[in-house]
LOLUMVEX-641362 format. One record per residue (C-alpha): residue in one letter; x, y, z. Coordinates in nm, 3 decimals. Layout:
BEGIN
atom r a, x X, y Y, z Z .
...
This chain:
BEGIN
atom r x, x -3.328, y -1.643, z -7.123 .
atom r x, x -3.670, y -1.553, z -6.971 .
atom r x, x -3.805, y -1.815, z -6.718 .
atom r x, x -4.101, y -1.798, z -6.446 .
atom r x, x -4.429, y -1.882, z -6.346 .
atom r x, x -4.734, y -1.969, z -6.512 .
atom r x, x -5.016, y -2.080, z -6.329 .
atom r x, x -4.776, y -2.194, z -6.084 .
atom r x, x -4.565, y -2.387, z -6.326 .
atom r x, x -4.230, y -2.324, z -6.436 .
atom r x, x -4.224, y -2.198, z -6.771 .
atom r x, x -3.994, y -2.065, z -7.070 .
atom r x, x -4.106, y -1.735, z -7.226 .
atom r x, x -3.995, y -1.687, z -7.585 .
atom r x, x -4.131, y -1.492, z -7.935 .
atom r x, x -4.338, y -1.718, z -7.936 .
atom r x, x -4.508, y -1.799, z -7.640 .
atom r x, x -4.482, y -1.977, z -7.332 .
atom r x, x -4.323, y -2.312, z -7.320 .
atom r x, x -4.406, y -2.533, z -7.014 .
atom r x, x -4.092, y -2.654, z -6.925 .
atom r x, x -4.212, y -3.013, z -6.700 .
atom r x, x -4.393, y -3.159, z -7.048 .
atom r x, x -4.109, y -2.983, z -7.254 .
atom r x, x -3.824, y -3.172, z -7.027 .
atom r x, x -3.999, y -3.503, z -7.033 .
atom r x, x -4.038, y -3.453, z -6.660 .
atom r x, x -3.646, y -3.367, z -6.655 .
atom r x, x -3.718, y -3.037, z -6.420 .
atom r x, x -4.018, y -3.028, z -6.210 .
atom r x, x -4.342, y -2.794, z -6.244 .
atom r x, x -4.245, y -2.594, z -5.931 .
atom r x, x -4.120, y -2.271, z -6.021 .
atom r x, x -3.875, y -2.257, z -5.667 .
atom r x, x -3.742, y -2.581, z -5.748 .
atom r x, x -3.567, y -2.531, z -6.052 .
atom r x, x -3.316, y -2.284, z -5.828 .
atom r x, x -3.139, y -2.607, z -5.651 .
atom r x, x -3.028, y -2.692, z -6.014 .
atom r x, x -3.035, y -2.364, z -6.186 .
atom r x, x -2.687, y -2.489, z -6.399 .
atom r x, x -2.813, y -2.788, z -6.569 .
atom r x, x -3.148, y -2.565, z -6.635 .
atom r x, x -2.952, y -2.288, z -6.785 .
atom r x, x -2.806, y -2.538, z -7.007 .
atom r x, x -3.110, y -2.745, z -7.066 .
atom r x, x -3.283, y -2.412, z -7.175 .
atom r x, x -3.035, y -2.355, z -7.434 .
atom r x, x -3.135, y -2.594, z -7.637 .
atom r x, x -3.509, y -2.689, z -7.547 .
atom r x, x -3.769, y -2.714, z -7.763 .
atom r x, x -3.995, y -2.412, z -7.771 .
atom r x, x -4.217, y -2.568, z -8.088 .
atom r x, x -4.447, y -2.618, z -7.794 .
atom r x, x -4.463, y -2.229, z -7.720 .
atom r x, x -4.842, y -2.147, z -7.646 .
atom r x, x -5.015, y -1.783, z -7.600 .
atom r x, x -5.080, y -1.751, z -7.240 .
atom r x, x -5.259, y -1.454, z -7.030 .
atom r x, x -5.045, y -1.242, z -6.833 .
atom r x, x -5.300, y -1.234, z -6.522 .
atom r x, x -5.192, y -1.620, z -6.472 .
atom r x, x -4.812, y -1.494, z -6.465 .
atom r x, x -4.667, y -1.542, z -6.090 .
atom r x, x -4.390, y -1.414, z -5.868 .
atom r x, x -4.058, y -1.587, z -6.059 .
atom r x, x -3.931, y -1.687, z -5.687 .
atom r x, x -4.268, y -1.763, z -5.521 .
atom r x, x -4.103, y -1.936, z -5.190 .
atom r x, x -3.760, y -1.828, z -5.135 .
atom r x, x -3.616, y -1.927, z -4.797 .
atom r x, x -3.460, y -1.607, z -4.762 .
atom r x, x -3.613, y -1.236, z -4.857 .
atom r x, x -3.337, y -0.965, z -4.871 .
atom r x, x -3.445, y -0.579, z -4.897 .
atom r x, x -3.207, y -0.310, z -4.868 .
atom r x, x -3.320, y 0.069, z -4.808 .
atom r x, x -3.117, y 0.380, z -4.864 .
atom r x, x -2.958, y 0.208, z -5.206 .
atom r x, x -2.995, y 0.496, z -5.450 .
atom r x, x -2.804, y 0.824, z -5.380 .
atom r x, x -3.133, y 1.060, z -5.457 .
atom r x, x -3.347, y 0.802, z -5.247 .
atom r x, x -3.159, y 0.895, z -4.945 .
atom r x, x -3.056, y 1.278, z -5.061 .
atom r x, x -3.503, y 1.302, z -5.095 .
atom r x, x -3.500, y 1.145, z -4.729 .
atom r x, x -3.251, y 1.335, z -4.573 .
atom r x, x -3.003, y 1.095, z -4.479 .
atom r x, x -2.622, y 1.003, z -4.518 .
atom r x, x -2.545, y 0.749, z -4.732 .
atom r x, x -2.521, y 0.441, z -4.579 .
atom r x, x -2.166, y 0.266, z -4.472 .
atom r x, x -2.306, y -0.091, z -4.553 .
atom r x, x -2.613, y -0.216, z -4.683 .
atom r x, x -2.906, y -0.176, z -4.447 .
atom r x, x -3.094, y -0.489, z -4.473 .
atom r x, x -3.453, y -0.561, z -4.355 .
atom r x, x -3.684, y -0.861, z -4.459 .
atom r x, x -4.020, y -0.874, z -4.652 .
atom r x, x -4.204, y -1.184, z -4.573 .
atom r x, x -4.306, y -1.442, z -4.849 .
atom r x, x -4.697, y -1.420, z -4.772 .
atom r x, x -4.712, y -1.049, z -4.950 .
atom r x, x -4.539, y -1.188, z -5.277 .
atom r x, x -4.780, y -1.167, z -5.602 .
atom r x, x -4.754, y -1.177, z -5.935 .
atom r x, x -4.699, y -0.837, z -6.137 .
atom r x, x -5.067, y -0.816, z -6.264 .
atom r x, x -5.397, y -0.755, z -6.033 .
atom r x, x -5.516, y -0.572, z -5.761 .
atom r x, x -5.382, y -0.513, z -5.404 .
atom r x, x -5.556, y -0.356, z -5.141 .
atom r x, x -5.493, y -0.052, z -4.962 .
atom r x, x -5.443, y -0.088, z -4.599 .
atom r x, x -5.485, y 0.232, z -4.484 .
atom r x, x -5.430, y 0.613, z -4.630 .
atom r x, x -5.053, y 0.613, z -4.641 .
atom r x, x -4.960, y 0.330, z -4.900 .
atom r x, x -4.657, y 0.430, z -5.125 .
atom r x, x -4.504, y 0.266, z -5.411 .
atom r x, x -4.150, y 0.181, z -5.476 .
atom r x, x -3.983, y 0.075, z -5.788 .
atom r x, x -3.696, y -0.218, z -5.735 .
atom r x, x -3.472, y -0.442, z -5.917 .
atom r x, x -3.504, y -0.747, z -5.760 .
atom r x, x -3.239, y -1.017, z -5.808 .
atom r x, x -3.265, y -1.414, z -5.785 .
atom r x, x -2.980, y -1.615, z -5.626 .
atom r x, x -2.893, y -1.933, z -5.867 .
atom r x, x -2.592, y -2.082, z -5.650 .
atom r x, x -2.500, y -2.075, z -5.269 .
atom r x, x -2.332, y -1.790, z -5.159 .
atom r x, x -2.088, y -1.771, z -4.852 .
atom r x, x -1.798, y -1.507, z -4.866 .
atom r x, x -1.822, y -1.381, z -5.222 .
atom r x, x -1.551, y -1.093, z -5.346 .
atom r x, x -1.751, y -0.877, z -5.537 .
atom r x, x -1.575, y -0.959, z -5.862 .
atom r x, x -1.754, y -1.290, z -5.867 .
atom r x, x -2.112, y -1.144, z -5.754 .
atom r x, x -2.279, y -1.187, z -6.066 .
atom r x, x -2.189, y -1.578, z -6.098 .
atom r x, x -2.426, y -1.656, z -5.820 .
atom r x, x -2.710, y -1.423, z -5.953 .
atom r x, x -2.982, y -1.693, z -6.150 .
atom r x, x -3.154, y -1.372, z -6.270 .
atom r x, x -3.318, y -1.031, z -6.296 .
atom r x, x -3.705, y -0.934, z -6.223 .
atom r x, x -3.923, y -0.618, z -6.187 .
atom r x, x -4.039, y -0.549, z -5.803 .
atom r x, x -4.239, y -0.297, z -5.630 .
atom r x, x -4.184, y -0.260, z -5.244 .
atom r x, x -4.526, y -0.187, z -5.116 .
atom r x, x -4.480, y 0.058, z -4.800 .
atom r x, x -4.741, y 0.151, z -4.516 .
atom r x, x -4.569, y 0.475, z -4.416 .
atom r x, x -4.764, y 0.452, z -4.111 .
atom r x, x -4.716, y 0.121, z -3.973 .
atom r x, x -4.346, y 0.203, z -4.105 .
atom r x, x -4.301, y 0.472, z -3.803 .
atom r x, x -4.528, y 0.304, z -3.573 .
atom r x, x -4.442, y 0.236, z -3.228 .
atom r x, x -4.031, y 0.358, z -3.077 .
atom r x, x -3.821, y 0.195, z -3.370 .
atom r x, x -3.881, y 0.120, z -3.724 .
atom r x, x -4.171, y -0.162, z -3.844 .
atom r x, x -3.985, y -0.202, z -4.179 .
atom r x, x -4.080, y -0.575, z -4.232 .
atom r x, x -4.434, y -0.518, z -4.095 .
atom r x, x -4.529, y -0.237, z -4.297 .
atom r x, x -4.380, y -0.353, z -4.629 .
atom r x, x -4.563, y -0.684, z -4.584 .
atom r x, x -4.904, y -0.706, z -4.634 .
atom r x, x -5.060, y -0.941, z -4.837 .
atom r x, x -4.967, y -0.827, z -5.222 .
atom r x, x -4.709, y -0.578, z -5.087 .
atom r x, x -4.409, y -0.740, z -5.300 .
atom r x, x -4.467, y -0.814, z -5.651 .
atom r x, x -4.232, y -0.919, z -5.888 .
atom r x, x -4.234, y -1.056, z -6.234 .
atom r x, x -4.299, y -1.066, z -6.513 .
atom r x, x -4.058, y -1.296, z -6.534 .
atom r x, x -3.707, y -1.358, z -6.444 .
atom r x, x -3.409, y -1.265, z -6.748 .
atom r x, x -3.059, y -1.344, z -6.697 .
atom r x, x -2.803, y -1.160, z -6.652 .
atom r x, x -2.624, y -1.218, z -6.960 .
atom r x, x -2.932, y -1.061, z -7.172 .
atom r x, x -2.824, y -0.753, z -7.031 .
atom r x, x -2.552, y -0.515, z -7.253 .
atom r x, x -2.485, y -0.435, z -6.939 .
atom r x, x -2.669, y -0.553, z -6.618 .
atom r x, x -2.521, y -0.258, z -6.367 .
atom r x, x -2.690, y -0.031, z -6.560 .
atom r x, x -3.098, y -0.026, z -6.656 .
atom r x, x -3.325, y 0.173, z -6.620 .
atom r x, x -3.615, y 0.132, z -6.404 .
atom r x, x -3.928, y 0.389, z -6.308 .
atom r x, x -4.312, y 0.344, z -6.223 .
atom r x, x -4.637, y 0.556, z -6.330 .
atom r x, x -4.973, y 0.643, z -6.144 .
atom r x, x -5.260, y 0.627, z -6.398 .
atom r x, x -4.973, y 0.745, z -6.682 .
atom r x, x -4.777, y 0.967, z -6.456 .
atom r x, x -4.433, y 0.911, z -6.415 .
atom r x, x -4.349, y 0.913, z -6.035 .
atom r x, x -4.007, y 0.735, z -6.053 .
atom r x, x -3.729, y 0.704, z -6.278 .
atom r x, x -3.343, y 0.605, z -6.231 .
atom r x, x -3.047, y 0.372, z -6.355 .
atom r x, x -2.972, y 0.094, z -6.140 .
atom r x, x -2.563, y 0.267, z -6.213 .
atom r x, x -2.714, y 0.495, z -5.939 .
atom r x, x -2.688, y 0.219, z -5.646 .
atom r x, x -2.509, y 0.300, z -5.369 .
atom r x, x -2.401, y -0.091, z -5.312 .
atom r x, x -2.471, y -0.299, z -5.686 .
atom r x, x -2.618, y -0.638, z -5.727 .
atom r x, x -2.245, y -0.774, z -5.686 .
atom r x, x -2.154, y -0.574, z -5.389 .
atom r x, x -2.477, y -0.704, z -5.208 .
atom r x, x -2.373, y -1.065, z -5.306 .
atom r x, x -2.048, y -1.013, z -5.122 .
atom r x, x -2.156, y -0.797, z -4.827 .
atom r x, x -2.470, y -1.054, z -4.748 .
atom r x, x -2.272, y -1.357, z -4.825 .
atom r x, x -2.031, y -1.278, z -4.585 .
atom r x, x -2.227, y -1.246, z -4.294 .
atom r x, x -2.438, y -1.581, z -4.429 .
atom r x, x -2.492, y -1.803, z -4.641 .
atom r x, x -2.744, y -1.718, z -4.993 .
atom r x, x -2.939, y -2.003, z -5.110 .
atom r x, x -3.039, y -2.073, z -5.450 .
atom r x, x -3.412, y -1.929, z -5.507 .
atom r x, x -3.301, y -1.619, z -5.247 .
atom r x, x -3.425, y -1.316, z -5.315 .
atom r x, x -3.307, y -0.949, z -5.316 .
atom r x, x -3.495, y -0.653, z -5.341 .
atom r x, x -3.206, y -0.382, z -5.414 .
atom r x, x -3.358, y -0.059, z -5.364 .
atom r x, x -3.537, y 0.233, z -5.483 .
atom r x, x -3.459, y 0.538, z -5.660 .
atom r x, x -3.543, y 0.892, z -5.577 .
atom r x, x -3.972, y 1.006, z -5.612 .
atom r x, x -4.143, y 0.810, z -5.350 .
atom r x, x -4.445, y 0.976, z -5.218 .
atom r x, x -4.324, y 0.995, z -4.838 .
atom r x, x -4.028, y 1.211, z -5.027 .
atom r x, x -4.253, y 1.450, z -5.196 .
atom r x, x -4.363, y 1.801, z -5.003 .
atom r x, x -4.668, y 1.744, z -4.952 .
atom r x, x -4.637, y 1.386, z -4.918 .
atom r x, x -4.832, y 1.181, z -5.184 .
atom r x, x -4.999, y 0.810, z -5.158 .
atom r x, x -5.197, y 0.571, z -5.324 .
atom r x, x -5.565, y 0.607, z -5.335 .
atom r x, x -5.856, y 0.323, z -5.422 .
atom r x, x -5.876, y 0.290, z -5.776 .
atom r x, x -5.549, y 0.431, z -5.905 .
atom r x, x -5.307, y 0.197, z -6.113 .
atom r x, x -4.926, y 0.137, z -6.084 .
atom r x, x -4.724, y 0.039, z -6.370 .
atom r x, x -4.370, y -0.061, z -6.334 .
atom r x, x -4.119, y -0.102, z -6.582 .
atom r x, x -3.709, y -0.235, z -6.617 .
atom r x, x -3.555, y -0.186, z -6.908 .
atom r x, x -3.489, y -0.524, z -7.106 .
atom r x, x -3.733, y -0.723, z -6.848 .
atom r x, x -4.060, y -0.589, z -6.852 .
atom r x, x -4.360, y -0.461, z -6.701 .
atom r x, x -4.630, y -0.492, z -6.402 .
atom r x, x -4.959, y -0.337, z -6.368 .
atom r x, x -5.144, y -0.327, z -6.042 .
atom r x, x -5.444, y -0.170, z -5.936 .
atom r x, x -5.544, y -0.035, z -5.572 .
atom r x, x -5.873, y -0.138, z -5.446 .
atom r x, x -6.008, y -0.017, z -5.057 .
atom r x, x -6.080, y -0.294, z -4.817 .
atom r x, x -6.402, y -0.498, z -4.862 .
């Protein structure tokens, strides 16, 4: 099942179209995309059966972030083996977690503006809790996941290694610095959701590729290792990681510039397309 947000309104993507899912309910499941989280279940199973006779062409530049307001924003660096072997650091013992605030999240089509000369790009898997979470075992990780989306985790390398420690949060959250979308698939379209591949371009060149197989903690193991220091709420969201080719990695360093465009694509989701613009 694809689900997200259309103009702001919850929606059903099929073959056919988009299917807005408040007039297609009979007002059973409000027009707020974050809502439908808090019952993701009965949506799941409403979906199944819905009718999508009502499925309309729609413009992708009115698509949103799936999760526009989660209460929670997860991100986790050092996740891919080659990320950290290209940053020339250990593997991590545990996931380390940092935040990206919900102000920066956007939709996966438009522009976002350049705050400065040291802008990177990485490619994530971002993943959408569907049920509360406290003290998972990994083997039931995937039970609480509501779904799959593409991300990109928007970095100022300099505000990153501003100041005596780390700006993580800061520098990775500037307005249009985390979009997702297209929309969000669940896991179960996957042949198998612990492994897709996932990789970004700059105006057609291929900057990053890998297979989420390559995490260093998977979408379960995150479920467990977050849930048991606290609780995950439904509509929580988790950006997993990024692979090896970011341009702080490369020698010389590379960045985005005003006018270049990002595409990012996961296998069996979809695709975003952004383009830099310099401050007005």
């Amino acid at each position: 099942m694809r689900s997200g947000n259309l103009a702001g309104r919850l929606t059903l993507f099929t073959e056919g179209g988009a299917v807005d899912v408040e007039r297609a309910s009979g007002g059973r499941f409000d027009a707020d995309p974050q809502a439908v989280y808090a019952r993701w279940a009965e949506f799941v199973e409403w979906a199944a059966t819905a009718p999508v006779d009502s499925a309309v062409a729609f413009d992708a530049a009115e698509l949103g972030p799936p999760a526009p307001r989660p209460a929670q924003v997860f991100a986790i660096g050092l996740n891919y083996r080659d990320h950290a072997a290209e940053a020339g650091l250990a593997l991590p013992d545990a996931p380390v977690v940092f935040t990206k605030f919900v102000s920066s999240f956007a939709g996966p089509e438009g522009e976002i503006v350049l705050t400065g000369p040291t802008v990177d790009w990485e490619v994530e898997l971002v993943a959408v809790i569907g049920t509360a979470a406290r003290n998972v075992p990994v083997e039931r990780g995937w039970e609480h996941i509501a779904g799959l989306t593409v991300g990109q985790d928007v970095s100022d390398r300099t505000v990153q290694s501003a100041g005596p420690a780390p700006q993580f949060s800061l520098a990775k959250s500037f307005p249009g610095f985390s979009p997702t979308g297209p929309w969000l698939v669940t896991p179960d379209a996957f042949a198998d959701p612990d492994d897709i591949a996932l990789g970004c371009s700059i105006d057609g060149e291929s900057v990053q590729k890998g297979r989420t197989s390559d995490l260093v903690f998977s979408v379960p193991q995150l479920v467990a290792e977050l849930s048991a220091a606290l609780q995950l709420q439904p509509g929580d969201v988790i950006f997993t990681g990024t692979p090896a080719g970011v341009g702080m990695g490369r020698n010389p360093k590379r960045f985005l510039a005003a006018g270049q465009r990002l595409d990012t694509f996961i296998e069996g989701i979809g695709e975003m397309h952004h383009r830099f613009v310099s401050p007005a």
